[in-house]
C-alpha positions in Angstrom: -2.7 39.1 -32.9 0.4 37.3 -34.5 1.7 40.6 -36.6 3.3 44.1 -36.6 2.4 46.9 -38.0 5.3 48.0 -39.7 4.4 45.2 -42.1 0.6 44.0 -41.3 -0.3 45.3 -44.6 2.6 43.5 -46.5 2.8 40.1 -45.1 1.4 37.2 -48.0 -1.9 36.4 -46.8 -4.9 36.0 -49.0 -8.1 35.5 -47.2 -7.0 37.9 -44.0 -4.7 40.3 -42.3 -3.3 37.6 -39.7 -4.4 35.2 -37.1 -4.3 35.2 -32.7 -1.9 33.3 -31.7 -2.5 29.8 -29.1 -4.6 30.9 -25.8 -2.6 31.2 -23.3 -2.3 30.6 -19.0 -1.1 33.3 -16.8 0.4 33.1 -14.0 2.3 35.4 -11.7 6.0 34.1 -10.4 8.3 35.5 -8.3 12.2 36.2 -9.2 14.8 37.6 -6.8 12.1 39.9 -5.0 10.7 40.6 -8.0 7.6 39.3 -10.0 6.7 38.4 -13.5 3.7 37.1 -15.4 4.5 33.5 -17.3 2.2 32.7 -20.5 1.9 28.7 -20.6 -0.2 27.7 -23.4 -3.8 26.8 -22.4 -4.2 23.3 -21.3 -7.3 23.1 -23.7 -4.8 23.2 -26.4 -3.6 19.5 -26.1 -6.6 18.3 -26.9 -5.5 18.7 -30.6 -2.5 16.0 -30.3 -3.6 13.8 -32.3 -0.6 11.5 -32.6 2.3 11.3 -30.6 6.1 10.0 -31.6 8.4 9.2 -28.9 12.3 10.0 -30.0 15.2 8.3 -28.0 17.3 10.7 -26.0 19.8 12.4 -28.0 23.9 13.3 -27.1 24.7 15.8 -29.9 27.8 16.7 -30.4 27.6 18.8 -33.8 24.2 17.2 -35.4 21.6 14.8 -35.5 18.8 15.2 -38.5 15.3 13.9 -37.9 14.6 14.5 -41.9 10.9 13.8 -42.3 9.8 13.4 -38.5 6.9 15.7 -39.1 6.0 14.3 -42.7 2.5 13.8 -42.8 1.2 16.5 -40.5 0.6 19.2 -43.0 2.9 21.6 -41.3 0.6 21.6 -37.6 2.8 19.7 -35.3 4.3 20.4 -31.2 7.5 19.4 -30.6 8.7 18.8 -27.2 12.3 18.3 -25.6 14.4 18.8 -22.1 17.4 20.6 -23.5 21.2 20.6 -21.6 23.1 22.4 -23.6 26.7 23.0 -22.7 27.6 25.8 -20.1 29.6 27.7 -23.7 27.6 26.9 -26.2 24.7 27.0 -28.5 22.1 23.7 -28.4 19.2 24.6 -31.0 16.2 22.7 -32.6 15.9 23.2 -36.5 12.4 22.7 -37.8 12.7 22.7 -42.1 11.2 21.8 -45.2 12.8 20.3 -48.5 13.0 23.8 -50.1 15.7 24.8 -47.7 13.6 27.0 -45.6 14.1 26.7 -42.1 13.4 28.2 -38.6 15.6 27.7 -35.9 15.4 28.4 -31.9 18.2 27.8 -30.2 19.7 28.2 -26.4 23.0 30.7 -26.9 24.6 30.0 -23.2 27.5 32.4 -23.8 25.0 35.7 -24.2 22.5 34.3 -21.9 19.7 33.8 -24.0 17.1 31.6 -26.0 16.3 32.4 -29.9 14.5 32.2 -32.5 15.7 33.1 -36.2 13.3 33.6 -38.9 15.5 34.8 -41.5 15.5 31.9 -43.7 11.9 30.8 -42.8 10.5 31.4 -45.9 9.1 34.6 -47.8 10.7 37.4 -45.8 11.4 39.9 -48.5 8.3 41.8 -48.0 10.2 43.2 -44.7 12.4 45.2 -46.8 9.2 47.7 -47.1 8.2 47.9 -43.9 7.5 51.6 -42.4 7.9 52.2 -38.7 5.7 54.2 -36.7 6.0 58.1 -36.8 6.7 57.6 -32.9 9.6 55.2 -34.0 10.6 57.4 -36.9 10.8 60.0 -34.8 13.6 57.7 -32.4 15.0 56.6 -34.9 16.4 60.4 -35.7 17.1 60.8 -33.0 19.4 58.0 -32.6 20.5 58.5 -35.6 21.4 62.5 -34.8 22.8 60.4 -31.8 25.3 58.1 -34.5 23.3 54.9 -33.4 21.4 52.7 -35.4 17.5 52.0 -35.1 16.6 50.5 -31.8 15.2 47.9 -33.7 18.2 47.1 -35.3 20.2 47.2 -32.6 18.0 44.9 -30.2 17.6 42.6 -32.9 19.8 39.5 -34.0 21.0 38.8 -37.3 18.8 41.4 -39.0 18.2 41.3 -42.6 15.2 43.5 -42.5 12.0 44.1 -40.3 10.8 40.9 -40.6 14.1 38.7 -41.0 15.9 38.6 -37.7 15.9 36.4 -35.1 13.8 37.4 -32.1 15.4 36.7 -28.3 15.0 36.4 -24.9 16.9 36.8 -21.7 17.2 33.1 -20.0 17.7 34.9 -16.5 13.5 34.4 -16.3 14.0 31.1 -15.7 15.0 29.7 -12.4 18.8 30.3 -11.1 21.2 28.0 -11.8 19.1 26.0 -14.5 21.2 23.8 -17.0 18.6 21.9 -18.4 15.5 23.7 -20.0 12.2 22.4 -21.3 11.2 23.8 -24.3 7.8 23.1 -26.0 7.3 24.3 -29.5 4.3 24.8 -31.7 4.4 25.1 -35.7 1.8 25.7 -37.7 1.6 26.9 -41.7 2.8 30.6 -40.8 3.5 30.5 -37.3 6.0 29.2 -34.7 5.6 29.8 -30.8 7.8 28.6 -28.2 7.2 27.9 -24.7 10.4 27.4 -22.4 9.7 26.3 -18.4 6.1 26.4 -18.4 5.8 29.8 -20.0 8.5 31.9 -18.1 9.8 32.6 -21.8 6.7 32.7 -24.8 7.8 33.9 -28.0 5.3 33.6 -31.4 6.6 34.6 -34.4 4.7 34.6 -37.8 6.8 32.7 -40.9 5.8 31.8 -44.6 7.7 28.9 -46.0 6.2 27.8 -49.6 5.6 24.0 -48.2 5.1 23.0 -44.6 7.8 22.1 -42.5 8.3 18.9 -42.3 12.0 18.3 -40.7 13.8 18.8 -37.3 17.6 18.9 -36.4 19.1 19.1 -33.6 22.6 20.6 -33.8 24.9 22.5 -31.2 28.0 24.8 -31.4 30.8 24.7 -29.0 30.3 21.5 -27.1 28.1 18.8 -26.5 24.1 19.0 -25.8 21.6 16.6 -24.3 18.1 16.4 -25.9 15.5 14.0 -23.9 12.2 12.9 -23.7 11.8 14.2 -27.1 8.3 14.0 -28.4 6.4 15.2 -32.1 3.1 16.0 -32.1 0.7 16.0 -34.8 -1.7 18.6 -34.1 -5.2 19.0 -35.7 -8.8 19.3 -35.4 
């Protein structure tokens, strides 16, 4: 179920309370003695590709805009890419439309992880009147007796409210030593879900922009990134 329900009730649907997100493949990995579950998406699910663009390979240095790659898809397309970013920096993928709303996932090398920020996605206001749990009300006084700020808050990156922030995930899942990370990336009208390595990172996160997204950049900051075998996607029925 692609929601929370701090603001299930809030989010701007019409016809239903959310959506599932893609099926997905587990697996069980091991890492340094101890063991994870990874969540590829299903292989079933490439069976709606339904056109494929093959991008050259990309060295980006600040940015390189792929305006209007995904016109024409109605805002259901799969992008994938190998990323290198630099050992410092930040190498991200910026998928857009033409009313300035964007989502953007990005590798930050310096904190160690990967991210996606939804604050500018779209509609996001409605976060402003979310209501925690009573069990996370109840933490939340106590950090706050405590003179910290909501776990939430805290955890989160670039909050703006419950549902604008940027969501993240430790890159130490994937393999040791890795510079070079393959990220495979799902948008659909209100949702975008990542895949990085086969599923040792899966992150979905619900978004409402006002028209589909229809552009991707791909930028970096602090260095120079390598973007290959870069494909789009249309996805459908």
């Amino acid at each position: 179920w692609m929601s929370n329900w701090q603001y299930a009730n809030l989010t701007p649907f019409k016809q239903n309370r959310g959506a599932n997100g893609l099926p997905r493949e587990l697996k069980l990995y091991e890492k340094n003695g101890k063991y994870y579950i990874s969540e590829d998406v299903a292989p079933e699910v490439y069976a709606l590709r339904k056109d494929t663009k093959n991008l050259a390979d990309a060295s980006v240095a600040d940015a390189q805009d792929l305006k209007g790659v995904a016109a024409n898809m109605n805002g259901a397309f799969e992008i994938e890419a190998d990323v290198t970013p630099d050992a410092n920096g930040i190498a991200g993928i910026e998928i857009s439309n033409n009313k300035r709303e964007r989502t953007l996932i990005y590798f930050d090398m310096k904190q160690g992880k990967v991210v996606m920020d939804r604050t500018e996605s779209g509609l996001t206001d409605f976060g402003k009147q979310a209501v925690p749990h009573d069990i996370e009300l109840a933490w939340d006084k106590q950090r706050a007796a405590e003179g910290k700020e909501p776990a939430r808050i805290a955890n989160s990156i670039n909050y703006k409210n419950d549902f604008a922030l940027a969501t993240w995930a430790p890159l130490s899942l994937c393999e040791d030593g890795k510079k070079t990370y393959h990220v495979d990336i799902f948008v659909d009208k209100s949702s975008v879900e990542l895949f990085v390595d086969g599923g040792r990172i899966a992150m979905t996160n619900l978004v409402f922009p006002v028209a589909p997204y229809e552009n991707v950049k791909l930028y970096t900051q602090g260095g120079k990134a390598e973007f290959k075998n870069l494909k789009v996607h249309k996805l459908g029925l």
